[in-house]
LUMDOTOR-534109 format. One line per field, with one value per atom (N, C-alpha, C): chain; z, x negated, y negated; atom name; residue in one letter. Coordinates in steps of 0.1 Angstrom, whole numbers. Example, Ala and Ser with C-alpha at 12.3 -4.5 7.8 and 13.67 -1.06 7.14 Angstrom:
unit: [A	A	A	A	A	A]
Z: [78	78	78	71	71	79]
X: [-132	-123	-132	-128	-137	-129]
Y: [57	45	33	22	11	0]
site: [N	CA	C	N	CA	C]
code: [A	A	A	S	S	S]
//
This chain:
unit: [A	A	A	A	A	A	A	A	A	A	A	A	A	A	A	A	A	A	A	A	A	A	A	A	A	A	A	A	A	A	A	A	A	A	A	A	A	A	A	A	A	A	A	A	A	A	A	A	A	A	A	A	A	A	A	A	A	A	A	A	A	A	A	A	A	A	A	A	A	A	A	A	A	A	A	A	A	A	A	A	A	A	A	A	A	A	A	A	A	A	A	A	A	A	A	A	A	A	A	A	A	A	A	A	A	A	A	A	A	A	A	A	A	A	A	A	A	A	A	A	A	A	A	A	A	A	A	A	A	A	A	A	A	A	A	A	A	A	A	A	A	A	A	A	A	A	A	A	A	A	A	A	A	A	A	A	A	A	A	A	A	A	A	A	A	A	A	A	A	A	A	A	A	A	A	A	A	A	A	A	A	A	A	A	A	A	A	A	A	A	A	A	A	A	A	A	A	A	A	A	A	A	A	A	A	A	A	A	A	A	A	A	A	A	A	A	A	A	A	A	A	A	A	A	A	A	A	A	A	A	A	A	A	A	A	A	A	A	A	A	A	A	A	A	A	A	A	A	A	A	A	A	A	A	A	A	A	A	A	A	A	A	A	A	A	A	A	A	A	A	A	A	A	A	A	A	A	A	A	A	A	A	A	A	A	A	A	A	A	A	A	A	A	A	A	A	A	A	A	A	A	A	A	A	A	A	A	A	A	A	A	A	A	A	A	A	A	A	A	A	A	A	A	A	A	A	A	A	A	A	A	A	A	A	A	A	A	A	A	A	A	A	A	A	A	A	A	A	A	A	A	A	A	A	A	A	A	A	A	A	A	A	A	A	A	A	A	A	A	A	A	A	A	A	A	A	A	A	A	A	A	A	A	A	A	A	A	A	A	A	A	A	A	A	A	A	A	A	A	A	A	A	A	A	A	A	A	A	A	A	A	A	A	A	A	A	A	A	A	A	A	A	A	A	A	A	A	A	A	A	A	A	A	A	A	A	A	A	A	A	A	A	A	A	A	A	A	A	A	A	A	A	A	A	A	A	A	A	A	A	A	A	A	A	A	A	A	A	A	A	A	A	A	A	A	A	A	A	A	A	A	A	A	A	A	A	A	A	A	A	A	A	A	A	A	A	A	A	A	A	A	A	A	A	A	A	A	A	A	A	A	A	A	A	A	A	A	A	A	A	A	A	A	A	A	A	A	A	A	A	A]
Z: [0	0	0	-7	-10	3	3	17	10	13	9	21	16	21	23	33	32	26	14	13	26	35	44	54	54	66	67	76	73	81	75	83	91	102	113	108	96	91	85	78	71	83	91	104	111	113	118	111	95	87	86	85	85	98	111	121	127	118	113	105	97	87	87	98	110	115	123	135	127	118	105	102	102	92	103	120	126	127	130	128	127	111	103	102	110	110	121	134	140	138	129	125	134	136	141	131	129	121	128	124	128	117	119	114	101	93	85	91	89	98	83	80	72	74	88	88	99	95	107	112	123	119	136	134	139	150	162	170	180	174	179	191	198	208	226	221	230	243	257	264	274	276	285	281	269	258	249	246	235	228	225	212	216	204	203	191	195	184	185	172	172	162	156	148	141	125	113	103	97	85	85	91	88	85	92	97	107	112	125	122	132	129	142	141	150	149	160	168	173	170	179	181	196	201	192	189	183	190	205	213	213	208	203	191	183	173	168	181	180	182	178	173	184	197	208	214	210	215	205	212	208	199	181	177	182	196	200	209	212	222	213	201	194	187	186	180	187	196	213	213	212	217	200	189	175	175	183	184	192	206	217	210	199	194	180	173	164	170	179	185	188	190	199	184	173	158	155	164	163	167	165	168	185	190	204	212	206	212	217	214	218	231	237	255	255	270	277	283	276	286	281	280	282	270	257	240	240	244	240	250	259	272	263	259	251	244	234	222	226	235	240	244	250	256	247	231	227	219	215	208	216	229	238	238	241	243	227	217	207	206	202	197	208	222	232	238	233	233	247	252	267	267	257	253	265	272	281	284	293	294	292	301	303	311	304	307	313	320	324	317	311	307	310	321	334	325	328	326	311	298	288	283	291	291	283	282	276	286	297	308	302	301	297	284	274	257	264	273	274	281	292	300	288	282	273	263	258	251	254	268	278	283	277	283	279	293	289	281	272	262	271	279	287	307	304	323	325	340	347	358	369	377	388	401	410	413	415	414	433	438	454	461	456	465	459	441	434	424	428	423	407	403	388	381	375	366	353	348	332	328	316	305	292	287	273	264	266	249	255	240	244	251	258	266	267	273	280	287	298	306	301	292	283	281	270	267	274	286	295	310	308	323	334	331	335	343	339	346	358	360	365	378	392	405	408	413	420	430	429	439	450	450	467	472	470	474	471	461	450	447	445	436	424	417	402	395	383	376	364	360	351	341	328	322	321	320	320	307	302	291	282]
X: [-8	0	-9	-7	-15	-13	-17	-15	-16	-7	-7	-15	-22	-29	-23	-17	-13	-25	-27	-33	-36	-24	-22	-30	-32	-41	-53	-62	-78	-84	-97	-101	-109	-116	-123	-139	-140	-153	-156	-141	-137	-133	-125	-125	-139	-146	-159	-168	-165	-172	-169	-155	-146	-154	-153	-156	-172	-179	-197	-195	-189	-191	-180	-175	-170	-180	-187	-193	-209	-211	-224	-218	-203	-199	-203	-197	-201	-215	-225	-237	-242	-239	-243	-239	-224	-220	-226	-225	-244	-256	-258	-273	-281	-275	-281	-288	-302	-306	-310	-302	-301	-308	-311	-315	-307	-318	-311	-306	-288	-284	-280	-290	-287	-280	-272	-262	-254	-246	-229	-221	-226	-223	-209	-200	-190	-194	-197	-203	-188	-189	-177	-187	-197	-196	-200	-203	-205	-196	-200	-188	-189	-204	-208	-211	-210	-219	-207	-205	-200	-207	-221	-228	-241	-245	-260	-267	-283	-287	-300	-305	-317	-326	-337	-346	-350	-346	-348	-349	-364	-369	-367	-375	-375	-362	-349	-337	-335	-318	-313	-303	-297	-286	-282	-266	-257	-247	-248	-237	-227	-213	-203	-191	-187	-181	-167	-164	-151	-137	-137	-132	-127	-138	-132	-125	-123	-119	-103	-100	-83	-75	-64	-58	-50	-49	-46	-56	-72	-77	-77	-76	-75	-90	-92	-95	-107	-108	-112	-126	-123	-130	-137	-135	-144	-152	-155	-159	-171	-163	-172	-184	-180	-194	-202	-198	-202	-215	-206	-212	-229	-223	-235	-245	-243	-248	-264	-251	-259	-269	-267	-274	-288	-289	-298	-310	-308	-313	-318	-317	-324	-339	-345	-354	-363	-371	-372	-359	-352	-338	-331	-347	-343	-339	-339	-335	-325	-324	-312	-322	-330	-340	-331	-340	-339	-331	-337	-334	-321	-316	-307	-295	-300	-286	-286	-297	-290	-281	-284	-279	-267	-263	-250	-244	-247	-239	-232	-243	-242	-226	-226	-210	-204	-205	-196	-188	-195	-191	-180	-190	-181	-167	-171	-157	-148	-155	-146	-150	-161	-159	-168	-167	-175	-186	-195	-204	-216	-220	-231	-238	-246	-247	-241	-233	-223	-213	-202	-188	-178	-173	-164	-147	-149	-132	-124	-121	-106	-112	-122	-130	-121	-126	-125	-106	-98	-84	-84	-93	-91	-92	-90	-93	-84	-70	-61	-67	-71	-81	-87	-99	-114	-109	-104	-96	-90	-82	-73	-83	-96	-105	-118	-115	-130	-124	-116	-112	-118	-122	-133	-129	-136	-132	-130	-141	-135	-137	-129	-128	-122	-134	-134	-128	-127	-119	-124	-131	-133	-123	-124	-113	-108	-122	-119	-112	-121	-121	-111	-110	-104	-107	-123	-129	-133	-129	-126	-141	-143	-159	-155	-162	-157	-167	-168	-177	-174	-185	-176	-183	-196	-198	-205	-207	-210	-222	-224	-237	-237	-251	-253	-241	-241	-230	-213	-210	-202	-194	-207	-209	-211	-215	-221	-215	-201	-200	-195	-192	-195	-212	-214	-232	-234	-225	-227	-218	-220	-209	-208	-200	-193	-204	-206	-218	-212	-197	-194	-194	-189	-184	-188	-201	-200	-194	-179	-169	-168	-164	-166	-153	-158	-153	-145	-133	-126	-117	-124	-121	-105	-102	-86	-86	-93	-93	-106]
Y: [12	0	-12	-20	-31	-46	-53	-62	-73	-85	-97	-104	-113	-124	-137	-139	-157	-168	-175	-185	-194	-202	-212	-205	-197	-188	-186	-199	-196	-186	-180	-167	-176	-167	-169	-179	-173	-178	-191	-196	-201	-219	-210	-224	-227	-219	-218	-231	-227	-236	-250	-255	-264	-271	-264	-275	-281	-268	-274	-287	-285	-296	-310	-310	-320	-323	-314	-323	-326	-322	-332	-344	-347	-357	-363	-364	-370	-377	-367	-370	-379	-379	-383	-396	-402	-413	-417	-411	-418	-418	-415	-419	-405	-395	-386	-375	-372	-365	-351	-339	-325	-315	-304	-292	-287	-280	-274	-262	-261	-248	-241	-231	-219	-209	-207	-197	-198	-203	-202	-187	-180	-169	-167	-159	-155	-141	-146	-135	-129	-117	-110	-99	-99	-93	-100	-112	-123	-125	-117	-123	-132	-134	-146	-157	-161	-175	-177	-190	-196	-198	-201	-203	-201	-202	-201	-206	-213	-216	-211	-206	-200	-201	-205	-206	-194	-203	-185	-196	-185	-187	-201	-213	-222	-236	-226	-229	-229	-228	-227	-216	-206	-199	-205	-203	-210	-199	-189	-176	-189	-187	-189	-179	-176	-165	-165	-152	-149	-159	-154	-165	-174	-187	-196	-205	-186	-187	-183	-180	-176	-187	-186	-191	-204	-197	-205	-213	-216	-220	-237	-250	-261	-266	-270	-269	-279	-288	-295	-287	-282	-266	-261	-261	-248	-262	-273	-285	-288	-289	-293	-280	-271	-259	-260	-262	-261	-275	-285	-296	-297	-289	-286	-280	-268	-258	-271	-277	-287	-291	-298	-314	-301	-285	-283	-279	-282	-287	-294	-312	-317	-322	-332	-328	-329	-318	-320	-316	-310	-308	-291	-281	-271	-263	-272	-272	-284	-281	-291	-303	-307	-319	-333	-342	-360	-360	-356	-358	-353	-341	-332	-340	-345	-351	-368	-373	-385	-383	-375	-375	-366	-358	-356	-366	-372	-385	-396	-402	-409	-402	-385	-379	-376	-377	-378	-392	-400	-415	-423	-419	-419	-412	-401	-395	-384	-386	-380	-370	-359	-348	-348	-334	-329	-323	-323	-315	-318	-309	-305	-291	-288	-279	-267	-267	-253	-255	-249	-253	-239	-235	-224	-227	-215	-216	-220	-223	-225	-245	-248	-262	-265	-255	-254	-254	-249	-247	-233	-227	-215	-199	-199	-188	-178	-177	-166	-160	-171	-163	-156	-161	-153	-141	-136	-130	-117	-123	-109	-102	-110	-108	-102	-101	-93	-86	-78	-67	-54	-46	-31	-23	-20	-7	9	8	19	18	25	28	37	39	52	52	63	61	71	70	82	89	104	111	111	108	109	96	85	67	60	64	53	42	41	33	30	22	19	14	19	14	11	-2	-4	-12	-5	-7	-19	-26	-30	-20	-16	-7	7	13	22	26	39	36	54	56	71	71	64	68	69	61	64	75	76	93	109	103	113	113	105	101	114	125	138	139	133	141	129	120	106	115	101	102	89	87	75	71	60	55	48	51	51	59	75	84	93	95	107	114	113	119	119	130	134	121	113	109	110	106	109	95	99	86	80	69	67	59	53	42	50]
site: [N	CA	C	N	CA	C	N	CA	C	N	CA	C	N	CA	C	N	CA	C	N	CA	C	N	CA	C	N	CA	C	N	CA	C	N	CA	C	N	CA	C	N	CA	C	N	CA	C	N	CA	C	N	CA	C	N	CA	C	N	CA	C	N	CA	C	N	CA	C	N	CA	C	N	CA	C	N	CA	C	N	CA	C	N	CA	C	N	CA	C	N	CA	C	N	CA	C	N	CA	C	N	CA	C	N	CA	C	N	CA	C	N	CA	C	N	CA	C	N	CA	C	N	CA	C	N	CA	C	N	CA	C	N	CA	C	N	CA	C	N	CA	C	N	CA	C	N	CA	C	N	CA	C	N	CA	C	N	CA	C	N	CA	C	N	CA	C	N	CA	C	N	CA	C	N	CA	C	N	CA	C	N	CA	C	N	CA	C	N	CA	C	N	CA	C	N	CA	C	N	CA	C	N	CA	C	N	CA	C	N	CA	C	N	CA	C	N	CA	C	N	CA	C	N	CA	C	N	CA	C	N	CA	C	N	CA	C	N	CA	C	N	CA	C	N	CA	C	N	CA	C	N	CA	C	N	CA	C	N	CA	C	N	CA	C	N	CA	C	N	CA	C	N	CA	C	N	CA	C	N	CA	C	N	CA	C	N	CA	C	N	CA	C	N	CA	C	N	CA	C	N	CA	C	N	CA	C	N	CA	C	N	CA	C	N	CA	C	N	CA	C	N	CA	C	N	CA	C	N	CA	C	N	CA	C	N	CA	C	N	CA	C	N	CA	C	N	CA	C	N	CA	C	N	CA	C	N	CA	C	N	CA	C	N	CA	C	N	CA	C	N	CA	C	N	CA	C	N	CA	C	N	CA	C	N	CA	C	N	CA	C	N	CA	C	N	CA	C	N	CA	C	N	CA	C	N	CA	C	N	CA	C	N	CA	C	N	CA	C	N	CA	C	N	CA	C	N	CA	C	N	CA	C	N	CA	C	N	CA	C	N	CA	C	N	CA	C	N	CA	C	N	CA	C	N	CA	C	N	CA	C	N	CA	C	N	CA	C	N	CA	C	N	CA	C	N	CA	C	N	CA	C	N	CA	C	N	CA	C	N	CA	C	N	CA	C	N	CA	C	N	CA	C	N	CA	C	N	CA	C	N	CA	C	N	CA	C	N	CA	C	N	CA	C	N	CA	C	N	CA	C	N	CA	C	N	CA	C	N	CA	C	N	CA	C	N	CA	C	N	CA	C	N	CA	C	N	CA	C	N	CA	C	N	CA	C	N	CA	C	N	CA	C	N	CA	C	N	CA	C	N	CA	C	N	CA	C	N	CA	C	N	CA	C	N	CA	C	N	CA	C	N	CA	C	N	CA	C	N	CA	C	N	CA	C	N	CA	C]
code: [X	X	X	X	X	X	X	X	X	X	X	X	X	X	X	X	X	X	X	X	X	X	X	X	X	X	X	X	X	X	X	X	X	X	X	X	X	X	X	X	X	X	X	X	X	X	X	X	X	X	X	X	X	X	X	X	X	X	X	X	X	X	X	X	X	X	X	X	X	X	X	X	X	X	X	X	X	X	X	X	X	X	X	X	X	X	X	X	X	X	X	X	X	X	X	X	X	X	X	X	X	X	X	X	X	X	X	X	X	X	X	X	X	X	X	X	X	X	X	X	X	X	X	X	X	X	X	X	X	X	X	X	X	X	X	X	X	X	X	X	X	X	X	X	X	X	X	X	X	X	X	X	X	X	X	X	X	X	X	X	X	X	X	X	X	X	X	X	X	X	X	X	X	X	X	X	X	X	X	X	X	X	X	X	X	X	X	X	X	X	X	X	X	X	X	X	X	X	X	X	X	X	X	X	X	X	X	X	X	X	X	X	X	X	X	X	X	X	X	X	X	X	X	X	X	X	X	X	X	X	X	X	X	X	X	X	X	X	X	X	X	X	X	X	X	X	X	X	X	X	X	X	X	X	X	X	X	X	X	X	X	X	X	X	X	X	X	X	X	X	X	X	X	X	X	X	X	X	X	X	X	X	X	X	X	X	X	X	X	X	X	X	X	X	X	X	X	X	X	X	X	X	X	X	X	X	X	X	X	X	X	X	X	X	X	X	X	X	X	X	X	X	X	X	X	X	X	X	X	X	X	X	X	X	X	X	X	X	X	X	X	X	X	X	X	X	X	X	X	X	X	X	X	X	X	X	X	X	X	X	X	X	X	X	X	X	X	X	X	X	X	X	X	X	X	X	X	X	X	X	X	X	X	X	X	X	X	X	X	X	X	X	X	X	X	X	X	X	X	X	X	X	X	X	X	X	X	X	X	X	X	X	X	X	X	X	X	X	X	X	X	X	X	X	X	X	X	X	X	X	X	X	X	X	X	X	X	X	X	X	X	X	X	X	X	X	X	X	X	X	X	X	X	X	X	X	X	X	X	X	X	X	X	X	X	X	X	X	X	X	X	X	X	X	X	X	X	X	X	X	X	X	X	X	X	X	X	X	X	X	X	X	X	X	X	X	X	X	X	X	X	X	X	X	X	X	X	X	X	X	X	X	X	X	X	X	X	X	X	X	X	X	X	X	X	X	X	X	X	X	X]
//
């Protein structure tokens, strides 16, 4: 069976790109000169970080979490970390020192935004997204105490949680999830 595509419906990749090339226009309208970012990429296993910027091939790649890419999350939120992410491009700006808090302040002060160090979701208005989205792929459960263990990926223990014990009680475990 074939699947229609809504046109009016941008993909994840596609809004990702739209809000880089916002926060350049910005930039750029302050006189702010940033990095060549050679790759905007959609990090779907991220559950502690909103973004990342990292030095490649004489570029920058810019990880931002899946997260901030659903559809409940205010288009402002995902600008703001895309934004944090740029400015750390420019130059002397690979840390959070003097350069990197000017030049935050000066797009903050302009056009609004909260860009700083590090922000917590409940901060961000996005707690209930990150929350339904960090949820463990698997969980265990002691068969004696009760005690619930949960994983997000796969691991030895995973795979092998039979050879494992409960490290309250040493009771034999059994997967539920």
């Amino acid at each position: 069976m074939k699947m229609m595509i809504r046109s009016d419906v941008m993909t994840k990749q596609e809004k990702l790109t739209r809000a880089l090339k916002q926060c350049e226009e910005q930039l750029d309208a302050l006189g702010i000169h940033y990095g060549d970012v050679s790759e905007i990429v959609v990090n779907t296993r991220a559950k502690k970080r909103y973004g990342q910027c990292r030095r490649r091939n004489g570029g920058y790649e810019i990880n931002i979490s899946a997260v901030l890419l659903d559809d409940r999350v205010p288009d402002v939120t995902l600008r703001t970390t895309v934004m944090h992410e740029l400015l750390h491009t420019c130059q002397g700006c690979m840390n959070h020192g003097a350069v990197w808090k000017g030049l935050a302040a000066k797009v903050n002060q302009t056009y609004g935004y909260n860009v700083k160090r590090a922000s917590s979701a409940e901060e961000r208005g996005i707690a209930d997204v990150v929350k339904e989205n960090n949820q463990p792929k698997y969980v265990f459960v002691c068969e004696n105490c009760g005690m619930e263990i949960h994983r997000y990926r796969k691991s030895n223990f995973t795979r092998n949680y039979t050879r494992y014990r409960c490290g309250k009680c040493k009771g034999h475990l059994i997967r539920k999830l």
